[in-house]
N, CA and C of each residue as an Amber inpcrd file, in Angstrom:
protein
   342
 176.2070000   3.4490000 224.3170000 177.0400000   3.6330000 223.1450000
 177.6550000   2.3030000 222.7330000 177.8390000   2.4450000 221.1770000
 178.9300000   0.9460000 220.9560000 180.0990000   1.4200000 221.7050000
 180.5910000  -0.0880000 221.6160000 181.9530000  -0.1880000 221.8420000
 182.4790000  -0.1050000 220.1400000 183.6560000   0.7120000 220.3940000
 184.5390000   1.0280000 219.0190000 185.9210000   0.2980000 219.2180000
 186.7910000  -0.5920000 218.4330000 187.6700000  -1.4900000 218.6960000
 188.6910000  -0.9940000 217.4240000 189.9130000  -0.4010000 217.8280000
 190.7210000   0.1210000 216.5910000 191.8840000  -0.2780000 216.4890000
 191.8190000  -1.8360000 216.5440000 193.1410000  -2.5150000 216.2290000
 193.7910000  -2.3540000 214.6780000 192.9330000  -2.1990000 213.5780000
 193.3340000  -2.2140000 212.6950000 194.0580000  -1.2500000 212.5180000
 192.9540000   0.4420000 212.5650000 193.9060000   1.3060000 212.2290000
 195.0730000   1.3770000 213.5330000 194.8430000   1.1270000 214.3250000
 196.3050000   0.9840000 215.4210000 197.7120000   0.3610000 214.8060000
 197.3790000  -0.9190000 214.1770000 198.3080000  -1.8590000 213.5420000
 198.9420000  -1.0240000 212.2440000 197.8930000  -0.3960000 211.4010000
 198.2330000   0.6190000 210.1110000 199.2250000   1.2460000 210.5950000
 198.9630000   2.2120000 211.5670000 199.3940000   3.7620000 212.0780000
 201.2060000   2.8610000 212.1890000 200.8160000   1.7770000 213.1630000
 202.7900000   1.3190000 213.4070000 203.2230000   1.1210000 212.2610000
 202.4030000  -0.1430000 211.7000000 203.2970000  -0.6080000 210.5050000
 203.8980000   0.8520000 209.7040000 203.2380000   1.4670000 209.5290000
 203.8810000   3.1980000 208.4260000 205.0930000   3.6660000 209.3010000
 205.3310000   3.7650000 210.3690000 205.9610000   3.9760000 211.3490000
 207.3870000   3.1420000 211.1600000 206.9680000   1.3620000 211.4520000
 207.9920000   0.7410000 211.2770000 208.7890000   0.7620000 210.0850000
 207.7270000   0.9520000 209.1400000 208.1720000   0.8870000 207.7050000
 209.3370000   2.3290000 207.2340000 209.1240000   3.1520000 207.8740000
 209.3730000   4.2370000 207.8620000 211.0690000   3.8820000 208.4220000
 211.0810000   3.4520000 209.4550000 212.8160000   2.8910000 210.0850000
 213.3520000   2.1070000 209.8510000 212.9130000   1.4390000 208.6530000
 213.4910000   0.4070000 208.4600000 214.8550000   0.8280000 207.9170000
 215.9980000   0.1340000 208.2820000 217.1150000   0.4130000 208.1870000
 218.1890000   0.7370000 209.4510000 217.4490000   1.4400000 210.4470000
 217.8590000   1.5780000 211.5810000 218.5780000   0.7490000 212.4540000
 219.0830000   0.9240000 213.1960000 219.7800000  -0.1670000 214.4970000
 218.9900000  -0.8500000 215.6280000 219.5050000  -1.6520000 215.2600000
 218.9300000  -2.5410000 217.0000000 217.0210000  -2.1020000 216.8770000
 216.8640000  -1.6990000 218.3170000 215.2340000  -2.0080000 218.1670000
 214.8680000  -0.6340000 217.9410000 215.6090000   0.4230000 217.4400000
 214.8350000   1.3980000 216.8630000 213.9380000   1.6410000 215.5500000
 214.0880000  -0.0890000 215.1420000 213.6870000  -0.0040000 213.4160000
 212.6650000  -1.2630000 214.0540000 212.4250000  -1.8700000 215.0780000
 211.4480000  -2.6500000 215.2300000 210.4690000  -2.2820000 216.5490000
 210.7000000  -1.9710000 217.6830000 210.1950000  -1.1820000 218.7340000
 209.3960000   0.2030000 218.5760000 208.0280000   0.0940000 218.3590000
 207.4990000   1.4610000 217.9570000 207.9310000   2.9370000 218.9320000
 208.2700000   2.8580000 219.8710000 208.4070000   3.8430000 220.7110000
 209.5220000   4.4840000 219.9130000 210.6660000   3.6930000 219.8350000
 212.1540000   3.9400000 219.2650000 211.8430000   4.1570000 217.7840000
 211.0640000   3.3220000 217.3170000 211.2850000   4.0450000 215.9900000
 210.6010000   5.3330000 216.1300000 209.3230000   5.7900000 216.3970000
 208.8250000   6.9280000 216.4570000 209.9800000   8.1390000 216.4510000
 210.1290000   7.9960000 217.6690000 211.5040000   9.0320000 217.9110000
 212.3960000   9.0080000 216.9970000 212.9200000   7.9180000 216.4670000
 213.9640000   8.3620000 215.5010000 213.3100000   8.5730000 214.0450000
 212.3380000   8.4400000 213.6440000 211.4710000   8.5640000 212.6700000
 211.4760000  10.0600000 212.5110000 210.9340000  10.8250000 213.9920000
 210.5190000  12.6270000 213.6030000 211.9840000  13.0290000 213.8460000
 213.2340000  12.7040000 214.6730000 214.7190000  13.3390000 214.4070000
 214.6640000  12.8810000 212.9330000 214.7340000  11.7060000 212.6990000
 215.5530000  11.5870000 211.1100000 214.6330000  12.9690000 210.2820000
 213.3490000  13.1180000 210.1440000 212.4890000  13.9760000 209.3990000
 213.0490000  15.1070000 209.6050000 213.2850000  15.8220000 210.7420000
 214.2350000  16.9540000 211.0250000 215.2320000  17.1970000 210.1080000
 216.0070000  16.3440000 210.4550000 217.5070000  16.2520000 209.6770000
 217.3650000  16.1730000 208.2650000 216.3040000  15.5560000 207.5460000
 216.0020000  15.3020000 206.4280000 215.8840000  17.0370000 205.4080000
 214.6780000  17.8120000 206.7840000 214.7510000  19.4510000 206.4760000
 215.6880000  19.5570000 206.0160000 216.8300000  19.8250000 207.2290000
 217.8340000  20.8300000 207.2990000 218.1420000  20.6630000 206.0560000
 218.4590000  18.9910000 205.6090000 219.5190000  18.6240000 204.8430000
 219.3790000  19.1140000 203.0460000 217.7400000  19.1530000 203.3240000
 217.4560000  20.0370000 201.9730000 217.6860000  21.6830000 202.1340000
 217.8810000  21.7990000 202.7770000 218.1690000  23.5820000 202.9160000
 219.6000000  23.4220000 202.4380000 220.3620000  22.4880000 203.2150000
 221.7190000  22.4370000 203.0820000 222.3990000  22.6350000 201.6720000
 221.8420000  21.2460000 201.1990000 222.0080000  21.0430000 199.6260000
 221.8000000  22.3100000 198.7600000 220.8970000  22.9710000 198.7890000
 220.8940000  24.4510000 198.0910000 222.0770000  25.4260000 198.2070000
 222.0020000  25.3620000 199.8440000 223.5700000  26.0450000 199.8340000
 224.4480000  25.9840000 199.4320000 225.1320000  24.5200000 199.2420000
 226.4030000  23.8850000 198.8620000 226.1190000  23.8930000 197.7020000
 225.4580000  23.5200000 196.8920000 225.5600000  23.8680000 195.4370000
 225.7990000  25.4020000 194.7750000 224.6960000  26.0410000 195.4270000
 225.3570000  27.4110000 195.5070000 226.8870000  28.2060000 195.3840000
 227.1990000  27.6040000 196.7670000 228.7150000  27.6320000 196.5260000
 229.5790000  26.8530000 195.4720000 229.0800000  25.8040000 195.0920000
 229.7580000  25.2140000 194.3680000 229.7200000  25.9190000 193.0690000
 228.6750000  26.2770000 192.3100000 228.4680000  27.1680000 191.4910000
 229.0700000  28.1620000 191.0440000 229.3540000  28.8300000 192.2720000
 230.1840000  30.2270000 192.2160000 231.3780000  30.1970000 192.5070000
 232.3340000  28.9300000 193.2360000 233.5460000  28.3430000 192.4800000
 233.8940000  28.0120000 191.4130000 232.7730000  27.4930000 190.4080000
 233.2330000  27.2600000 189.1870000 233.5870000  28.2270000 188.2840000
 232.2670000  29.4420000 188.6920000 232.3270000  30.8160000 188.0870000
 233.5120000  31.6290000 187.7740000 234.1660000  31.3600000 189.6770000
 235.4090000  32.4930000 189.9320000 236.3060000  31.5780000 188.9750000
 236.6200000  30.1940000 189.5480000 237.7680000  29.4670000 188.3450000
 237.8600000  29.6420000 186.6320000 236.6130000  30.0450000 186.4180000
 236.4540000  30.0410000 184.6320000 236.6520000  31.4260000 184.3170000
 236.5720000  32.4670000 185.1540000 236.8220000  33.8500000 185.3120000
 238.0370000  33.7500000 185.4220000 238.7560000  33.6350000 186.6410000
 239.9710000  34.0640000 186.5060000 241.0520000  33.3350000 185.7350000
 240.2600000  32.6130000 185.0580000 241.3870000  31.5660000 184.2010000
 241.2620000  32.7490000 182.9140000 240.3490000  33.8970000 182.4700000
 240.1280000  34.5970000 181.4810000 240.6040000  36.2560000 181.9760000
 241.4400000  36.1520000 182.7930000 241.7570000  37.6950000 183.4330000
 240.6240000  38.1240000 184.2080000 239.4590000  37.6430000 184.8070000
 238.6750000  38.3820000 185.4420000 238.1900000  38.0780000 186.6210000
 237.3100000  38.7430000 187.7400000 237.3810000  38.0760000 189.0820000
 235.7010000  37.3660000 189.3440000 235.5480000  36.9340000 189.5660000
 233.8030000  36.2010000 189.9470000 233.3480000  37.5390000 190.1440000
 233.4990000  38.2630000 190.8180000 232.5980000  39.7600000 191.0450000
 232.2480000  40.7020000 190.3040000 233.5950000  40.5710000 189.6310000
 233.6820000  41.6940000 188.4970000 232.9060000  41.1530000 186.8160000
 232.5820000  39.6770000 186.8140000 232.2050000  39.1350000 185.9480000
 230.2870000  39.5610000 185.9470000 229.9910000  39.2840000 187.4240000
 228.6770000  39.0680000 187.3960000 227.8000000  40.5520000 187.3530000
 228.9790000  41.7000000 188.3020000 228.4650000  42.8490000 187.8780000
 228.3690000  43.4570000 186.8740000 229.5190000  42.5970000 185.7580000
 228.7700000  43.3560000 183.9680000 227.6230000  43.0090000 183.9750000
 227.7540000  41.5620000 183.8920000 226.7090000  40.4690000 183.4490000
 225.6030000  41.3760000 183.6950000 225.2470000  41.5980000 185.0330000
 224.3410000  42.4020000 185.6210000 224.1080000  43.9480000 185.0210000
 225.0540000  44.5340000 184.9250000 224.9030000  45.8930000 184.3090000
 224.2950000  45.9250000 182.2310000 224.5890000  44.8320000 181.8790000
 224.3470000  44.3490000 180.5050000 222.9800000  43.6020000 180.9240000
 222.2500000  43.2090000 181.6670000 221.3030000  42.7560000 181.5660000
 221.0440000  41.2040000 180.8990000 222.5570000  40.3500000 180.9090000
 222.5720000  39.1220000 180.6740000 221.5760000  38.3850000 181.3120000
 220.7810000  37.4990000 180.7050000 220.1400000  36.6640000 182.0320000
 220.3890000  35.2680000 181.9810000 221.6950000  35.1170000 183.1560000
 221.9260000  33.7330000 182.9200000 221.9100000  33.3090000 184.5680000
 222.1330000  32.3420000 184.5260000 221.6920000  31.9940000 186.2200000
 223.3250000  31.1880000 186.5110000 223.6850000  31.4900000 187.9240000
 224.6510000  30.7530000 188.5410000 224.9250000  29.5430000 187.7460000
 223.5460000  28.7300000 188.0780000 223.9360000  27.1350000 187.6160000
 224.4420000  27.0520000 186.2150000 223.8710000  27.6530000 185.1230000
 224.2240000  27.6400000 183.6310000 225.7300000  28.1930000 183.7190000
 226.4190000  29.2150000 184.1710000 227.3050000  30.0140000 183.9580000
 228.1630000  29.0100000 184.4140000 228.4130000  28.1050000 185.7650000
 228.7040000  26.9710000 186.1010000 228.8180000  25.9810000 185.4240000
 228.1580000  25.3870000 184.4570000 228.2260000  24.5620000 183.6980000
 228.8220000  24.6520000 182.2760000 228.7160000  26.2270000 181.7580000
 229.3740000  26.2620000 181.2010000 231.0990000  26.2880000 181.1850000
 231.4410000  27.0980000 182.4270000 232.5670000  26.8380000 182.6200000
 233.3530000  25.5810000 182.8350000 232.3510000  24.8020000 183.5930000
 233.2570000  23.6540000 183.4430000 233.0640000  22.3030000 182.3660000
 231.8730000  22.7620000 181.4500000 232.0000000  21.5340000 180.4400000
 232.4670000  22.1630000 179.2860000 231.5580000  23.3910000 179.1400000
 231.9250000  24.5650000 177.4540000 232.6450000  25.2440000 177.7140000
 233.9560000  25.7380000 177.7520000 234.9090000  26.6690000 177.9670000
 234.8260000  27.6600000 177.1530000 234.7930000  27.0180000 175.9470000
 234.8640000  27.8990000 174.3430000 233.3910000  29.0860000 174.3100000
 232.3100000  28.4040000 175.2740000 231.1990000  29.0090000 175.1220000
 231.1950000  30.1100000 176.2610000 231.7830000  29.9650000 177.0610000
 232.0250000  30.6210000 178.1830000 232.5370000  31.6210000 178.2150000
 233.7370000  31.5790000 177.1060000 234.9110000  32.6060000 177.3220000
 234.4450000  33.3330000 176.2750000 233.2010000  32.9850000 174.8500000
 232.3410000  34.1600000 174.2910000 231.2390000  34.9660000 175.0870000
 230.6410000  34.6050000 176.4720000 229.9740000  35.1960000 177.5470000
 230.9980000  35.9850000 178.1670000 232.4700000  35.9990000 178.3710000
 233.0740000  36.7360000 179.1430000 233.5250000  37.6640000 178.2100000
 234.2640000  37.8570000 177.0310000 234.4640000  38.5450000 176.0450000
 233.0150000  39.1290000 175.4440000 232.0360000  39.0730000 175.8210000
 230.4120000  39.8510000 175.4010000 230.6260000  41.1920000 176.4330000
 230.9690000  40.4260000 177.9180000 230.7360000  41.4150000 178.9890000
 232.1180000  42.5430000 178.8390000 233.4320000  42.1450000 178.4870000
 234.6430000  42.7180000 178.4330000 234.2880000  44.0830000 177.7520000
């Protein structure tokens, strides 16, 4: 059989690797072993952190909701179950945005459902 010699793609595979940590501390952003490892934790964390972000906006959303509600006599719950029973179709994020940039537009969505 030949001999097969795979320095190149060997050298590829790190450099993506190193390139990948760059930023890191000490020899975890230059030492392939160390970066590896902190390369697939950081990727981990990277997950979560998009799951996260959905959440927290979420919530954030539906703080704005309850604040633009009860600034109009009504409660976040009691707003979304008209909404819902009327067949409005507006989504968290819009209802959110309206409350906190359009007030005027907002408080004709809450007076629709009243």
């Amino acid at each position: 059989m030949t001999r097969i010699k795979r320095g190149v793609q060997k050298r590829a595979r790190r450099k993506k690797i190193i390139k990948r940590a760059k930023g890191y501390i000490s020899h975890r952003k230059t030492n392939f072993r160390a970066a590896m490892e902190a390369v697939m934790h950081a990727g981990k964390h990277a997950i979560r952190g998009r799951k996260e972000k959905k959440r927290n906006f979420r919530r954030l959303w539906n703080i704005r909701i309850n604040a633009g509600a009860r600034e109009l006599g009504l409660s976040y719950s009691k707003l979304l179950g008209e909404l819902k029973k009327q067949n409005v179709a507006i989504n968290r994020k819009m209802l959110a945005e309206l409350a906190a940039t359009r007030p005027d537009v907002f408080k004709q969505i809450v007076d629709q459902v009243k």
